[in-house]
C-alpha positions as CSV (number, residue, x, y, z in Angstrom):
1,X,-15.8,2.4,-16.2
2,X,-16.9,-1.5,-16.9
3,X,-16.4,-4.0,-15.0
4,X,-14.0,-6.6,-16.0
5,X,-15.2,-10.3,-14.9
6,X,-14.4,-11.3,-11.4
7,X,-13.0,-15.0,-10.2
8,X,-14.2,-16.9,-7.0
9,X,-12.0,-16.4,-4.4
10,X,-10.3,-18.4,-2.2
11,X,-8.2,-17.6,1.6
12,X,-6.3,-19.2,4.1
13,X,-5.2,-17.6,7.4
14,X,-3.1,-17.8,9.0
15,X,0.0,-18.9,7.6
16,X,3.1,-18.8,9.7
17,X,6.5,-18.0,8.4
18,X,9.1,-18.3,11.1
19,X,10.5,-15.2,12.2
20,X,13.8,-15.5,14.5
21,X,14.3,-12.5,16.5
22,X,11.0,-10.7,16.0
23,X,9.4,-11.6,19.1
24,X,6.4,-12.8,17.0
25,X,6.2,-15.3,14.5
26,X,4.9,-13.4,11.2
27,X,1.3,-14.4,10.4
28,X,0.1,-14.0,6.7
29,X,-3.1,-14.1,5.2
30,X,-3.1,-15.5,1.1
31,X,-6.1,-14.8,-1.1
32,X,-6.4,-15.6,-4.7
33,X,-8.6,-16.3,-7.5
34,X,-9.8,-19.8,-7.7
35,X,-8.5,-20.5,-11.1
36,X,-5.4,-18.8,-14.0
37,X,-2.0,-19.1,-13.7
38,X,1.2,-16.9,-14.0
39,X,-1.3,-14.2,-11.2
40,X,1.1,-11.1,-10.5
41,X,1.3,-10.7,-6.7
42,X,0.8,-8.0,-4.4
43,X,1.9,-7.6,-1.0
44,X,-0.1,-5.1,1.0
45,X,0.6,-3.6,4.3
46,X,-1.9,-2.7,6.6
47,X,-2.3,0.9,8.9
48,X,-2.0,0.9,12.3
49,X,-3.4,-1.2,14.5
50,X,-5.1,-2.9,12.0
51,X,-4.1,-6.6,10.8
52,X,-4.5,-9.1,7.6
53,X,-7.8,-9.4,8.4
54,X,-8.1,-5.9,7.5
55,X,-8.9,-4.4,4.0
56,X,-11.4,-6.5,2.1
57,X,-12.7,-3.9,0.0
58,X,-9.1,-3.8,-1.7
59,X,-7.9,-7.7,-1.1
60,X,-10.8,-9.3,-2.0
61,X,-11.4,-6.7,-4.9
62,X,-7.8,-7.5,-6.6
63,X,-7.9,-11.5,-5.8
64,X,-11.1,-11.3,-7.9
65,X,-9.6,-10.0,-10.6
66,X,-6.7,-12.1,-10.9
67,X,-3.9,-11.1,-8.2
68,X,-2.5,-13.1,-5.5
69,X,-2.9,-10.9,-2.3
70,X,-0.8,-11.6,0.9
71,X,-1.2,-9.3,3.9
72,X,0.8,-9.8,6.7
73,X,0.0,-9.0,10.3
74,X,2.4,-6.3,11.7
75,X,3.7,-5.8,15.4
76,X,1.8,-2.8,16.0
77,X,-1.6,-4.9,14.7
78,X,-4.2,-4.3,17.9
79,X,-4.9,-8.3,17.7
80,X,-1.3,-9.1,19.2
81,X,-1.9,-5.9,22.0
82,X,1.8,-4.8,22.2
83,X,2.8,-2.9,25.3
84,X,3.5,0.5,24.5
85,X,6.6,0.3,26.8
86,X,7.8,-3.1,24.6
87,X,11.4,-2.3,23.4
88,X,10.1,-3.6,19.9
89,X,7.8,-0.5,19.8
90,X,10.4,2.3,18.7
91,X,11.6,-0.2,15.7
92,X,8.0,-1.6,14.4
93,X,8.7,0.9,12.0
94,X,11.5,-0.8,10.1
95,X,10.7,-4.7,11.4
96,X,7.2,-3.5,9.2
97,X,9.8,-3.2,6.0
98,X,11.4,-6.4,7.0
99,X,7.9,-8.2,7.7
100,X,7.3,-7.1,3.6
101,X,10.7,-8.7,2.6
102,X,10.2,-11.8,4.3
103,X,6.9,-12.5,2.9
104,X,8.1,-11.9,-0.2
105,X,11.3,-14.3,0.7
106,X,8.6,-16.9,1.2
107,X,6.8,-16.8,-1.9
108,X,7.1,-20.6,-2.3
109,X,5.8,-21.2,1.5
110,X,2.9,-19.4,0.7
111,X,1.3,-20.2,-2.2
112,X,1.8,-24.2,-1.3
113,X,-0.4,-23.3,2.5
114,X,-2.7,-22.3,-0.3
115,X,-5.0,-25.5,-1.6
116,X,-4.2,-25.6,-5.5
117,X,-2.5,-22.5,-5.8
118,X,1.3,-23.9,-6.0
119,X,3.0,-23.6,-9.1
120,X,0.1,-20.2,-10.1
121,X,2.4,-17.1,-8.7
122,X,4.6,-15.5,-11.2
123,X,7.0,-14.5,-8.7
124,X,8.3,-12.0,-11.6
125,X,5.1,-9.6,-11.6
126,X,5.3,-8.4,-7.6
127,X,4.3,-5.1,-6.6
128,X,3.0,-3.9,-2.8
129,X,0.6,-2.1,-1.7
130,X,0.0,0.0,1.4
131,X,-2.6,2.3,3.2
132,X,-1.1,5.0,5.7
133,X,1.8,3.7,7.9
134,X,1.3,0.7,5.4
135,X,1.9,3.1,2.7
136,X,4.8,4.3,4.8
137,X,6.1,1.2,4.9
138,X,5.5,0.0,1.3
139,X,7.4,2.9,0.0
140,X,10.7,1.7,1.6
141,X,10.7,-0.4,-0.7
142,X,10.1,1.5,-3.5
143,X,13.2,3.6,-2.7
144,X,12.2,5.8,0.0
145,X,14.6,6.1,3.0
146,X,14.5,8.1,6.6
147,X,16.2,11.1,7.4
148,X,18.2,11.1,10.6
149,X,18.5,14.5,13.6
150,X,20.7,15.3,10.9
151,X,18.8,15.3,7.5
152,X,21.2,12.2,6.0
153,X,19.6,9.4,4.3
154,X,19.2,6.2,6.2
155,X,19.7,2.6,5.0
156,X,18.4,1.9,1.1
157,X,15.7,-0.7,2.2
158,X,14.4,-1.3,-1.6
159,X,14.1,-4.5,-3.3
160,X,14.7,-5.3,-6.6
161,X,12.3,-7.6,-6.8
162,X,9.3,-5.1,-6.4
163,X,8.4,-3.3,-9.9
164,X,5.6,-1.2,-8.7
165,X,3.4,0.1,-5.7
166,X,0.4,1.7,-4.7
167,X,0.5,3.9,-1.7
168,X,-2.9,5.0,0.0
169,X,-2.6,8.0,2.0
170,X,1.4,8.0,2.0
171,X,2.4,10.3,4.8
172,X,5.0,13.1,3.7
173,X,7.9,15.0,5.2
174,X,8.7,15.2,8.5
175,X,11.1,18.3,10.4
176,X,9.1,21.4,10.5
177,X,5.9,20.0,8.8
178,X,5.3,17.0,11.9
179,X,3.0,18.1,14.7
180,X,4.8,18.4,17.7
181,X,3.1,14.8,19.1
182,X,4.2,13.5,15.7
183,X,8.1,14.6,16.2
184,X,8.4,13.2,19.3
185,X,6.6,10.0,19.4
186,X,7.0,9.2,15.8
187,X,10.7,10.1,14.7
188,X,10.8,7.9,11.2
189,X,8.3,9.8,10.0
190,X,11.1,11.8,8.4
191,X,10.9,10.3,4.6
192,X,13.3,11.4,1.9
193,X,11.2,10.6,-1.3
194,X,13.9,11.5,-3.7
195,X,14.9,7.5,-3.9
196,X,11.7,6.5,-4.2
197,X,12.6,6.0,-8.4
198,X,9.9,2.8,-8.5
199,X,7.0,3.4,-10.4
200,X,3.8,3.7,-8.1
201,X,0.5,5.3,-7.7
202,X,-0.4,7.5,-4.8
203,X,-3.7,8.0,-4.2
204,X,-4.9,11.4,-1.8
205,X,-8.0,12.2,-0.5
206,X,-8.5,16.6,-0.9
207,X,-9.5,16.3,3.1
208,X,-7.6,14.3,4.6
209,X,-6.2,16.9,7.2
210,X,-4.1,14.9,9.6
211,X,-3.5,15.4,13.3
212,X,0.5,14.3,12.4
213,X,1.1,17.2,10.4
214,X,1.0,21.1,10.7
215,X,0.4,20.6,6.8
216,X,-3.5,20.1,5.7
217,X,-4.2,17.5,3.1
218,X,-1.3,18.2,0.4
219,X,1.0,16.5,2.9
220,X,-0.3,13.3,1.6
221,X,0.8,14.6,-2.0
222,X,4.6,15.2,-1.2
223,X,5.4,11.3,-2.1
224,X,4.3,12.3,-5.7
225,X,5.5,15.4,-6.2
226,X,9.1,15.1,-4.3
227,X,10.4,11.7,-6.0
228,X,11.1,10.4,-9.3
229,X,10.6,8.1,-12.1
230,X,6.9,7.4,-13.5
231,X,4.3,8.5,-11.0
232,X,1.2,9.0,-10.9
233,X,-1.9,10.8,-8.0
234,X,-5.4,10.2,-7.5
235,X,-6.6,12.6,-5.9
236,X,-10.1,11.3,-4.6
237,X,-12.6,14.4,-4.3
238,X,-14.2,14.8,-0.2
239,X,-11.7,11.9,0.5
240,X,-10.9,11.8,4.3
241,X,-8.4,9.0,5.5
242,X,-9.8,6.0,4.9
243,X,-10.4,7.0,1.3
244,X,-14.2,5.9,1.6
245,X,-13.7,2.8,3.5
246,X,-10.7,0.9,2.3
247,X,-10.0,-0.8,5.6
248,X,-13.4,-2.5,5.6
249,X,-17.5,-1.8,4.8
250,X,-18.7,0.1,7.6
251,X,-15.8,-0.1,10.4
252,X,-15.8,2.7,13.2
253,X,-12.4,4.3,11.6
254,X,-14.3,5.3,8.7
255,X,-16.0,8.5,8.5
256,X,-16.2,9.4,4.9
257,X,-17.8,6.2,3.7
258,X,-18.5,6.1,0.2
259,X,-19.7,3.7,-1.7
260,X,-19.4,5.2,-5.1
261,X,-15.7,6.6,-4.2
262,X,-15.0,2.9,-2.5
263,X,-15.6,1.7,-6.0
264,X,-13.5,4.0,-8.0
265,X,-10.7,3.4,-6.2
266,X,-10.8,-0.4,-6.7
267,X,-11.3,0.3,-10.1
268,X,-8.3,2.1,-10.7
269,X,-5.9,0.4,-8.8
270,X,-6.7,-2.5,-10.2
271,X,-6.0,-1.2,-13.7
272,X,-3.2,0.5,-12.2
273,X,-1.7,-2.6,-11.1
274,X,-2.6,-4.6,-14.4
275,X,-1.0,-2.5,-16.7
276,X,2.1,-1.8,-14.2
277,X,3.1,-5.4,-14.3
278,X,1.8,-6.7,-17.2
279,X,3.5,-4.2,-19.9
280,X,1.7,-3.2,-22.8
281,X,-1.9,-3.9,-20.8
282,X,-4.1,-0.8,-21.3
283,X,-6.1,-1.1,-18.3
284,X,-4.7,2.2,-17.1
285,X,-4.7,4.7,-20.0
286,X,-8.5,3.3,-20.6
287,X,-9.2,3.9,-17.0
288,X,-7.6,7.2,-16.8
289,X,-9.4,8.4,-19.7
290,X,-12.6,6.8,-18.6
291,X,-12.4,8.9,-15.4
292,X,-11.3,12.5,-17.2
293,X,-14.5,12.0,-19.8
294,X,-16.9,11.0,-16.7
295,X,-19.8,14.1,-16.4
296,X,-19.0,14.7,-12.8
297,X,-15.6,12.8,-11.8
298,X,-15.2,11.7,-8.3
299,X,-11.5,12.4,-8.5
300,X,-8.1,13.3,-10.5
301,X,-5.7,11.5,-11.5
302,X,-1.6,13.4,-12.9
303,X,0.8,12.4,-13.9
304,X,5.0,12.2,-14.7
305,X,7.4,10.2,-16.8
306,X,10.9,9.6,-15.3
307,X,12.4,12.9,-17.1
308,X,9.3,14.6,-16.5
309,X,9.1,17.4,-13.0
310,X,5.9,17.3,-11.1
């Protein structure tokens, strides 16, 4: 797949947006390409413990190529060292989904903290963007909700505002398919993906075989195959959890580095997200094919329209 030409970039961190009953005030990280206007924005949650200094590879990768990137800094980041006793700790998972909304509430504040960038968002082309509990969290927005003891949907946390998402290593259902660590220290994990109606790519890696679930690496698949409207899965061949190093070049958490598969996947979500908010882009169907022609593909990629089963 070419390469499509790549903008300087430009960061400031961190940006603080006030955050009444947090605990924390919510700190942001904004990276964008030096020059262009109208740039689509994505908001991308990290995975645990991990922060908005966290995932270069993909931030930087997007701002290059025209996006807007905001990450924000989560409760459960390791750089604010939450006691595990805090009585935030059994809610991080929804103040996470709030943390996403009120960036996106602060669109303004954030691209004026930004030298030159005010006035450059189109604050119409948003999408977000998340890598394992990131992902979790991301996908409430799309339309996902949490079952309760009882299997009943929770609160709708979507917005609106959000017209796409890619979720990296989205974990799937909970009940019988949790460890038993899993369902007791991690009770949202319990996702009903049949709201999820958002369009969004997931991405899997074919060995990612988590400790959380008694599942092996088709958990990570249920996101795709259990909700509707247009969707579409990478699957990333020899893939652990870290995809090949999406949370940064050579950090201890990764143990399936790969440069070539690092690649592919910033490839391909960036053409994913092009053509997903920019209609009529063909970024995607070019990279799609691109990847099904390639001599020995370093992944698959399927795919559903919203009247179309798994």
């Amino acid at each position: 797949m070419p390469a499509s030409p790549t903008a300087p970039v430009v960061s400031v961190r961190p940006v603080v947006l006030p955050a009444p009953g947090r605990g924390e005030d919510l700190q942001v990280r904004v990276s964008a390409p030096a020059t262009g206007d109208h740039l689509p924005v994505v908001v991308l949650s990290h995975g645990h413990g991990w922060s908005m200094d966290g995932y270069a590879p993909l931030a930087d990768h997007w701002a290059a190529h025209g996006f807007a990137v905001l990450q924000p800094t989560h409760l459960d980041s390791r750089t604010l060292a939450l006691p595990a006793d805090d009585p935030r700790t059994p809610h991080i998972w929804r103040i996470r989904v709030e943390d996403l909304r009120r960036v996106i509430d602060s669109l303004d504040v954030l691209e004026a903290a930004l030298p030159g960038l005010a006035g450059r968002l189109d604050h119409d082309r948003l999408a977000v963007a998340g890598h394992s509990w990131g992902a979790h969290s991301a996908s409430m927005l799309l339309g996902a909700r949490i079952l309760d003891a009882h299997g009943r949907p929770g609160q709708d946390l979507s917005d609106r505002r959000v017209t796409a998402g890619v979720l990296l290593a989205l974990p799937g259902t909970g009940g019988q398919d949790l460890s038993p660590f899993a369902a007791e220290h991690l009770p949202f994990m319990n996702p009903a993906f049949e709201f999820m109606t958002t369009p969004a790519l997931l991405v899997a890696g074919d060995k990612d075989d988590s400790p959380l679930s008694l599942r092996g690496p088709d958990w990570f698949t249920d996101g795709y195959h259990l909700s509707p409207g247009d969707k579409s899965l990478l699957t990333l061949f020899g893939a652990e959890h870290t995809l090949g190093g999406v949370a940064g070049h050579q950090v201890a958490e990764t143990t399936d580095e790969s440069p070539e598969r690092l690649a592919l996947l910033q490839q391909l979500t960036t053409a994913y997200l092009r053509s997903a908010l920019t209609p009529g882009d063909p970024a995607w169907p070019a990279a799609r094919a691109a990847l099904e022609s390639a001599p020995h593909p370093l992944g698959r990629i399927d795919g559903k329209q919203a009247d179309q089963p798994a």
